[in-house]
N, C-alpha and C positions, 0 to 999 in steps of 0.2 A: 477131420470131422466137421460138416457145416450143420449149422445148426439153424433154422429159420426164427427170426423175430418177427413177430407181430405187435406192433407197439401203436396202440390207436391215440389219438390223441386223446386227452384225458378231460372227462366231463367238470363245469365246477362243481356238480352237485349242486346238493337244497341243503339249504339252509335259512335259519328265522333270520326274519326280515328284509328276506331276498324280494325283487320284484322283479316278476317277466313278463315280458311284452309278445301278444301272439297278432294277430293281422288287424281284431276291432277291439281286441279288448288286452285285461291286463292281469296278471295273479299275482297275488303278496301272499308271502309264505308267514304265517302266524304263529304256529307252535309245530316243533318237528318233536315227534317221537321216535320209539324206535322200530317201529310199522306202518302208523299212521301219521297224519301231517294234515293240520288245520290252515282252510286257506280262505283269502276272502277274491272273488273274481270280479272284478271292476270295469265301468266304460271310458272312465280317465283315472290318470294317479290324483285328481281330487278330491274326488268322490269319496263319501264319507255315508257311515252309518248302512256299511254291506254287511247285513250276516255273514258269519263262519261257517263254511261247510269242511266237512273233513273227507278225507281219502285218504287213502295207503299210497305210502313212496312208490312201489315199483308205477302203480297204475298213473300216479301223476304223472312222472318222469315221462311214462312211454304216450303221456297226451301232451307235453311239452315238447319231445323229439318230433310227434309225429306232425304235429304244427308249426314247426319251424320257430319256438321260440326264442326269443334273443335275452339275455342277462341286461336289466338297466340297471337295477341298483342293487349291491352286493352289500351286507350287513356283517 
């Protein structure tokens, strides 16, 4: 019997305190629920005093995929 594997490489997820980096700008994950997820969307990691906006994970997730972000800082 053969059986086929599909083993995709495995996402880190989101998680508080994470930050990604997308082409001009940058997202810090704030507070992760279990739907929704507070983030604050930055033009450098300096930058201070950005409102929270929230979203829902799946929708974040597939705007970080579809932008190619990259993991800078894992919390």
């Amino acid at each position: 019997m053969i059986t086929k594997s599909n083993h995709k490489q495995s996402s880190p997820g989101l998680a508080k305190g994470q930050v990604w980096k997308l082409k001009n700008a940058y997202i810090q994950i704030v507070e992760l629920g279990h739907r929704l997820l507070h983030y604050r969307m930055m033009d450098s990691l300096r930058q201070r005093g950005v409102r929270t906006q929230i979203s829902g994970i799946d929708v974040m997730w597939g705007y970080l995929r579809s932008r190619h972000a990259e993991l800078v800082r894992k919390m």
